[in-house]
TIVEXVEX-184957 format. One record per residue (C-alpha): residue in one letter; y, z, x. Coordinates in steps of 0.001 Angstrom, whole numbers, padded with zeros to 6 digits, always signed. Example, Ala and Ser with C-alpha at 12.3 -4.5 7.8 and 13.67 -1.06 7.14 Angstrom:
// TIVEXVEX-184957
a-004500+007800+012300;s-001060+007140+013670;
//
This chain:
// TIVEXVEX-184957
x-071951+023075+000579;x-068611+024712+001263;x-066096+022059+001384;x-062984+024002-001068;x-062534+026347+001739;x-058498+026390+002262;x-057223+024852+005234;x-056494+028282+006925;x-060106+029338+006195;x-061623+026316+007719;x-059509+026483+011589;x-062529+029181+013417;x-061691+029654+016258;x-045836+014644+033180;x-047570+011226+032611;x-047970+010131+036453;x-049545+013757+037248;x-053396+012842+038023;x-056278+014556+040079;x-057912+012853+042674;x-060556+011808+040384;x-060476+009212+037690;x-057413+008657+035881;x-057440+008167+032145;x-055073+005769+030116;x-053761+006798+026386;x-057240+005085+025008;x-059098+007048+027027;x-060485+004603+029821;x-061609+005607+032809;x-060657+004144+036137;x-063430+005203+038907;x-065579+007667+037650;x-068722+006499+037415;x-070565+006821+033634;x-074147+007457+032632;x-075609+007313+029436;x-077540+010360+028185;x-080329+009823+025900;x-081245+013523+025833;x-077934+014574+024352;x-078173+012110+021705;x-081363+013803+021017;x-079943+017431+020649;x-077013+015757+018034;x-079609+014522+016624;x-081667+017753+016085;x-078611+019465+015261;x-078458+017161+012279;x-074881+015960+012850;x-073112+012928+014488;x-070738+012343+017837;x-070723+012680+021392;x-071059+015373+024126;x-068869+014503+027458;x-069498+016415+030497;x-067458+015606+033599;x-069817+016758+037169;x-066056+017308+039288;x-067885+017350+042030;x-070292+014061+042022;x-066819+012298+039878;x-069783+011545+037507;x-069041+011485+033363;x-072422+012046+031265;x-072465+011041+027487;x-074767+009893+024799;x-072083+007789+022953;x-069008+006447+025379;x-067475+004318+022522;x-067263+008000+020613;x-065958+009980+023618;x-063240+007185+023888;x-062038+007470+020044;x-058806+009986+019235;x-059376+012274+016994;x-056844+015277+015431;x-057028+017482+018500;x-057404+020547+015769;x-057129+024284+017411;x-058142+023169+021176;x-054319+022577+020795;x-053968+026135+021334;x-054623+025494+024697;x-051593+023271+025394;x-049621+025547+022709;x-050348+028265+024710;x-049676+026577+028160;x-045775+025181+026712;x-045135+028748+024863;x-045793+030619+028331;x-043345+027855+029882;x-040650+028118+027469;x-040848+031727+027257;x-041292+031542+023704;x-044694+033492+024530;x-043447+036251+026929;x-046696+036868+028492;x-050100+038166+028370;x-049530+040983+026296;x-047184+039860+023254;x-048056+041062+019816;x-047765+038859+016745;x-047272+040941+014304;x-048914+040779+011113;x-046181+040025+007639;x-048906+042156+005448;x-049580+038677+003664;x-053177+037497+002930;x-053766+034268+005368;x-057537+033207+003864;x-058941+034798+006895;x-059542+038602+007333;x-059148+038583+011887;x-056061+037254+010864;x-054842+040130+008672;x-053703+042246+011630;x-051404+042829+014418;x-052896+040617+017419;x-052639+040430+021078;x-051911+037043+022807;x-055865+036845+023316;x-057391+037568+020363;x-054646+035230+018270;x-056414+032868+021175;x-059864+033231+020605;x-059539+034540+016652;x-057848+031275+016331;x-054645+032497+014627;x-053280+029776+013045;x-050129+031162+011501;x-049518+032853+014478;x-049383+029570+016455;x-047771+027835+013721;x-044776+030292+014848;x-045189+029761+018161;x-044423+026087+017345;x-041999+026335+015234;x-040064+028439+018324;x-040512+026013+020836;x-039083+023310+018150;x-039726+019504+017879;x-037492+018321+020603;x-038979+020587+023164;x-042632+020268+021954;x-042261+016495+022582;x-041017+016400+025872;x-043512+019055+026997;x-046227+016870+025651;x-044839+014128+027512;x-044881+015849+030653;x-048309+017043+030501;x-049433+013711+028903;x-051344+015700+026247;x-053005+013070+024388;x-050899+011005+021727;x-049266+013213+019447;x-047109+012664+016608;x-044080+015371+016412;x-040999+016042+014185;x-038974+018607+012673;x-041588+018443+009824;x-044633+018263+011501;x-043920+021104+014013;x-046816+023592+012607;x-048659+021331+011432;x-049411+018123+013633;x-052218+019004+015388;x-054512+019627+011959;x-053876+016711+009864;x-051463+013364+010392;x-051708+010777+012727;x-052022+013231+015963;x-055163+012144+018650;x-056419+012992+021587;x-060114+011435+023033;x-062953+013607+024576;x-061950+011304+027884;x-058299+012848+027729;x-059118+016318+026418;x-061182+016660+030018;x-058690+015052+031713;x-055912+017310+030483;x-058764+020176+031373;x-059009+019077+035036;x-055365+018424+035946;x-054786+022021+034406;x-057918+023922+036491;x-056929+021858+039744;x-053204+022911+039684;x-052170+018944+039112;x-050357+020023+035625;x-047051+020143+036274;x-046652+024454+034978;x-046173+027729+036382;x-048903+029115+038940;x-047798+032669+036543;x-048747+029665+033138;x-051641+028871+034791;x-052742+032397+035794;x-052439+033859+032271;x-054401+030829+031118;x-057283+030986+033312;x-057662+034263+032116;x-056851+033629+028663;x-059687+030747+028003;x-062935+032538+029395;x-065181+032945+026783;x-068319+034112+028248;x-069333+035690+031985;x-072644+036507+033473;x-074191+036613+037086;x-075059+032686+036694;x-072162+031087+035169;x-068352+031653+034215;x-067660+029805+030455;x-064465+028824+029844;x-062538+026538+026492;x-061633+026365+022827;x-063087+025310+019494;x-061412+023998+017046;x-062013+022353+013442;x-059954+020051+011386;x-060782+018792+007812;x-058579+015494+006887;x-059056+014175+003333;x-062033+016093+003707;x-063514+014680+006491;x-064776+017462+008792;x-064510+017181+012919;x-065330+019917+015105;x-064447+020560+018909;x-065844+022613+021458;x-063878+021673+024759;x-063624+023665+028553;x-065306+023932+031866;x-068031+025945+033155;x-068582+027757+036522;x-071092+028364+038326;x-072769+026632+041764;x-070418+023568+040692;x-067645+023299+037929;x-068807+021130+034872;x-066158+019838+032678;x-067028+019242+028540;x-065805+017902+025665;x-068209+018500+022765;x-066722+016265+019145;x-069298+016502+016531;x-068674+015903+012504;x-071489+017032+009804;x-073626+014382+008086;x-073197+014406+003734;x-074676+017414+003232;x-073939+020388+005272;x-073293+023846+005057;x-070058+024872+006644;x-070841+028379+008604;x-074065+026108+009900;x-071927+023256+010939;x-068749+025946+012678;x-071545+027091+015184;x-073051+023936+016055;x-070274+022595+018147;x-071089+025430+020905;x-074912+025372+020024;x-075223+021247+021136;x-072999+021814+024342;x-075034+024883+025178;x-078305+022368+024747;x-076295+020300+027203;x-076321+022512+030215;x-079529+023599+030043;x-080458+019527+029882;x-078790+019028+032809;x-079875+022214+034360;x-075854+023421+035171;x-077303+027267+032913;x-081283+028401+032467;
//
């Protein structure tokens, strides 16, 4: 079991704005959407040896897919899918200049070697930089941070001048697998109020994977409060139709960490091929 990793070790990888599809209060409860229980993907967390919920949002059919609602509803730290949104109100406030910023590396050891280098705007995303973020929030400030969250209705975050660069991995910071999509789909729709430049760079920024079938988009993201271990995996997926997920899993007693990291995206993967949306 590795559970005395250090915290930098352990981090892999405007309120009336709403699509035309269901809308989502702060407890994350949907208002039309319809909802269908998923024994299957209660099955794969099962296999996978760990507990929680996968959400997948059809956009097209407005249909939500789950094994465990009640789980999918519950706020939890949002951890580095932050980035996303950190990203998103950097590019706004010009703190990040654009796609091709450096953040430079102080020559300091930060408990992860990707880290240990000058990075790009993209690989600080997908590297999961969290010093370099921490900056990027510490630029932008409290006061802006907040009413940026408030005007993208991120979830229900909890922001001062001492939580800056730190809020989104431990305190009392949450966001549901019900808002974390619906954050998602305002952004890919162009509903969230930002920048069609914001949302260009972004788009481009989040795609993880591309083939001939399917376009895989999101962010992972780990937190470990008191050492109680929760793991993301959120995004959308394109292909004949655009799928919307939000994957929250946490490890049973006994676990092994690197085992645990790669499970997030190994149970959502299980997902689509369930539902037939990849081969």
């Amino acid at each position: 079991m590795k559970t005395k990793l250090a915290l930098a070790t352990l981090i892999c990888f405007s309120s009336c704005h709403r699509t035309k599809k269901a809308s989502i209060d702060q407890n994350g409860e949907t208002g039309i959407a319809h909802q269908i229980v998923k024994p299957e993907f209660q099955s794969i967390i099962d296999s996978a040896d760990v507990i929680g919920a996968i959400l997948l949002y059809d956009y097209k059919k407005d249909i939500y897919y789950s094994n465990n609602f009640e789980w999918a509803r519950t706020g939890k730290l949002p951890a580095s899918t932050f980035k996303i949104t950190n990203s998103i109100i950097g590019l706004e406030t010009g703190v990040i200049e654009n796609d091709s910023v450096i953040f430079n590396w102080d020559g300091r050891p930060k408990g992860n070697q990707n880290w240990e280098q000058d990075l790009i705007l993209r690989d600080a995303f997908h590297f999961s930089c969290v010093p370099c973020y921490q900056g990027v929030a510490r630029k932008i400030g409290s006061e802006r941070m907040n009413r940026y969250l408030d005007t993208l209705d991120y979830g229900a975050m909890d922001v001062d001048s001492n939580t800056i660069d730190t809020f989104w991995l431990m305190g009392s910071s949450r966001i549901s697998q019900m808002q974390q999509i619906d954050f998602l789909k305002r952004f890919y729709t162009g509903v969230l109020p930002i920048s069609g430049r914001t949302r260009k760079i972004m788009k481009k920024l989040m795609i993880i994977k591309e083939t001939e079938q399917y376009r895989l988009s999101g962010k992972s993201g780990l937190s470990n409060a008191n050492e109680d271990y929760n793991g993301w995996f959120v995004g959308y997926i394109e292909g004949d139709d655009t799928y919307f997920f939000a994957t929250n899993i946490e490890p049973k007693k006994e676990f092994d960490l690197d085992t645990f990291i790669s499970k997030r995206m190994d149970v959502t993967l299980s997902a689509f091929k369930r539902m037939e949306i990849i081969n």
